[in-house]
C-alpha positions in Angstrom: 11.9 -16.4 3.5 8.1 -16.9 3.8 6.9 -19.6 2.8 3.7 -18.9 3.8 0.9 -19.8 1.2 -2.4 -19.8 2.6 -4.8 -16.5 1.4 -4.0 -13.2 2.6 -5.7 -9.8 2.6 -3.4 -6.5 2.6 -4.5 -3.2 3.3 -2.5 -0.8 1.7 -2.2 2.9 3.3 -0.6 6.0 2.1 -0.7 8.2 5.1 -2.0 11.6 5.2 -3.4 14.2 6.7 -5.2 15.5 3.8 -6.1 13.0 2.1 -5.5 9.2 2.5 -4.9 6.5 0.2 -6.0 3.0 0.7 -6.0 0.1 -1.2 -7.0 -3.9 0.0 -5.0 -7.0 -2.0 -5.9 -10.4 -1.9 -3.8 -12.6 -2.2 -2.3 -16.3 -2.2 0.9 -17.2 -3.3 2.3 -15.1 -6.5 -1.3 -13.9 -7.2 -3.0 -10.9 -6.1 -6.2 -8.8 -7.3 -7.1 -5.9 -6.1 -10.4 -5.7 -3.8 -10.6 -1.9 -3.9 -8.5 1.3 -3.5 -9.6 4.9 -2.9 -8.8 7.5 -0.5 -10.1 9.3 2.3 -10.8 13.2 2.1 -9.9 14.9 5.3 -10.0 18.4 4.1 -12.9 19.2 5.6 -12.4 19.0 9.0 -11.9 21.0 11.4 -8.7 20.7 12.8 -5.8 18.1 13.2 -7.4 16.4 16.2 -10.4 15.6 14.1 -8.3 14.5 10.9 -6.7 12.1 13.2 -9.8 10.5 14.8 -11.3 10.5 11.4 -8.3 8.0 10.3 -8.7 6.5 13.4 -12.0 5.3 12.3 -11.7 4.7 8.6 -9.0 2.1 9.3 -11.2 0.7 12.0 -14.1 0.3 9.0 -12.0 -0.5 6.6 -10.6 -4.0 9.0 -14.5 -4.5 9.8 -15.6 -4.3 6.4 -12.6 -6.7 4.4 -10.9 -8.2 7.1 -6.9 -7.5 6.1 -4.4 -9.9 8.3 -1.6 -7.6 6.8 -1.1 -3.7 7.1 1.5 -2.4 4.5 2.0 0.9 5.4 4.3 3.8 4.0 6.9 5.4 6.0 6.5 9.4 6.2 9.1 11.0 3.9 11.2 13.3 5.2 11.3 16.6 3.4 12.3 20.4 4.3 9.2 20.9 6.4 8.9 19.0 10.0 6.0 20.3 11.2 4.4 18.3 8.0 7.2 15.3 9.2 5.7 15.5 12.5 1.8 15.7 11.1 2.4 12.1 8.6 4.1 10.3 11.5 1.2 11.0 13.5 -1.0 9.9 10.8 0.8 6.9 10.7 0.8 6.1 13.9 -2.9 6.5 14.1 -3.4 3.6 11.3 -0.8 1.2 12.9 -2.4 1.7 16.5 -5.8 0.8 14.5 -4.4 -2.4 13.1 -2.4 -3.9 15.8 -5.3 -3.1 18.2 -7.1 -5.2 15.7 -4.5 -7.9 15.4 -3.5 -7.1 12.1 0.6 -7.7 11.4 2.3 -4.4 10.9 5.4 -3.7 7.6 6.6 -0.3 7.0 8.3 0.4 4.0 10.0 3.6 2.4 9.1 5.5 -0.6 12.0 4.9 -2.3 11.7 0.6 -1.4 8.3 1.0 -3.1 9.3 2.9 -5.7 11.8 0.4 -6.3 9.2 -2.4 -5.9 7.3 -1.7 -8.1 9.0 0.5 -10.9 12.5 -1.2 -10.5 13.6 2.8 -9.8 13.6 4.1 -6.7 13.7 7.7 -7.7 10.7 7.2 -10.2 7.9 9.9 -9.8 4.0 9.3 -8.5 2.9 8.4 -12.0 5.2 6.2 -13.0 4.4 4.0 -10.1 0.8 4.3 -10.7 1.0 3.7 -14.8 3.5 0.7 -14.0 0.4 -0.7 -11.4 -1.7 -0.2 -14.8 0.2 -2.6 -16.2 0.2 -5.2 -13.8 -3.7 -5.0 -12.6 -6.9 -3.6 -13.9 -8.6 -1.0 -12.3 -10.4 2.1 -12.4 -8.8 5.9 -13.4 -11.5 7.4 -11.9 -9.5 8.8 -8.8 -7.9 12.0 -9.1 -5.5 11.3 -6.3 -2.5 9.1 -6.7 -2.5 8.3 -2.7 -4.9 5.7 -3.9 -2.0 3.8 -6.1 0.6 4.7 -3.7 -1.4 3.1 -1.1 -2.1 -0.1 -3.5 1.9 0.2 -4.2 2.9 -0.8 -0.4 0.5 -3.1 -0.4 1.5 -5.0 -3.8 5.7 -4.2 -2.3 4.7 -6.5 0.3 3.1 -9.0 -1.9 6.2 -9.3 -3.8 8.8 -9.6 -1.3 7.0 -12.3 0.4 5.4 -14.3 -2.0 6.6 -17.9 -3.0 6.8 -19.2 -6.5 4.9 -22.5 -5.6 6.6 -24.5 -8.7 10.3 -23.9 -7.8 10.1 -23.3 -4.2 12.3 -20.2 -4.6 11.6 -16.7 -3.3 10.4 -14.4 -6.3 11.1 -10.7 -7.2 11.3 -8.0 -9.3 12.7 -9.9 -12.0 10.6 -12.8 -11.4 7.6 -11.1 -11.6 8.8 -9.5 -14.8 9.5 -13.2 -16.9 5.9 -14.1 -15.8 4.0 -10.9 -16.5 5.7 -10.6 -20.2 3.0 -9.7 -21.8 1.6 -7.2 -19.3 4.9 -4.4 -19.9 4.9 -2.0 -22.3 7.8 -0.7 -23.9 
């Protein structure tokens, strides 16, 4: 268990090659707010080797600019496709050489476990994820990608499953979470 409650700052990526979600968290114990999320358009360049040294430096930019201790990353998802398989986990690996290079500690977590995390179902869909991340923080709809809120998902999975309730001294969770947030749910 970590019982860990001095300030952290979590940078939240969704990995792609097309476009790239980020998101930074602050946070210190059970609370978080959100710094910023957006992604990063790689559609425009010219070819795989430039998308990746494109990520390359965003994440380097995005550690110089707000100073994350904590990269929460997701995993690439296996679907029918492995050249696109192959094309994420190079993505991913881009990122994570970025932030250990820059000392930052390095979590990987599945879809599905963020899913989970943050929806209490981990086969719910894109949008539930991001409308349940509505609930639970304010910020803008102005994105039209939801790698931005997937991003800020990992980030806010690893929040969760690390935080300390200060007052009882035991871990929190989903359900935790839920009994103090009461009247953030709807439904």
């Amino acid at each position: 268990m970590n019982t860990d409650t001095t300030d952290h700052i979590i940078l939240g990526i969704d990995p792609g090659t097309n476009i790239m979600g980020y998101s930074l968290l602050k946070t210190h114990a059970r609370n978080s707010e959100i710094i910023t999320l957006d992604v990063i358009n790689l559609k425009k360049q010219p070819d795989q080797s430039a998308k990746l040294k494109m990520i390359y430096e965003s994440t380097q930019n995005l550690i110089e600019t707000y100073h994350p201790d904590i990269l929460a990353i997701e995993e690439p998802f296996y679907g029918k496709n492995p050249q696109s398989m192959l094309k994420l986990g190079r993505a991913q690996g881009v990122v994570i050489g970025a932030c250990l290079h820059a000392g930052l500690e390095v979590f990987e977590y599945t879809p599905r476990r963020i899913k989970q995390s943050i929806t209490g179902k981990g086969a719910a869909s894109k949008e539930q994820v991001a409308a349940m991340l509505h609930t639970m923080y304010t910020f803008s709809t102005e994105t039209k990608y939801l790698d931005a809120t997937d991003a800020l998902a990992a980030a806010v999975t690893h929040h969760l499953q690390n935080r300390v309730v200060l007052n009882t001294g035991k871990a929190s969770g989903w359900e935790a979470f839920l009994s103090q947030h009461k009247d953030r749910i709807i439904g």
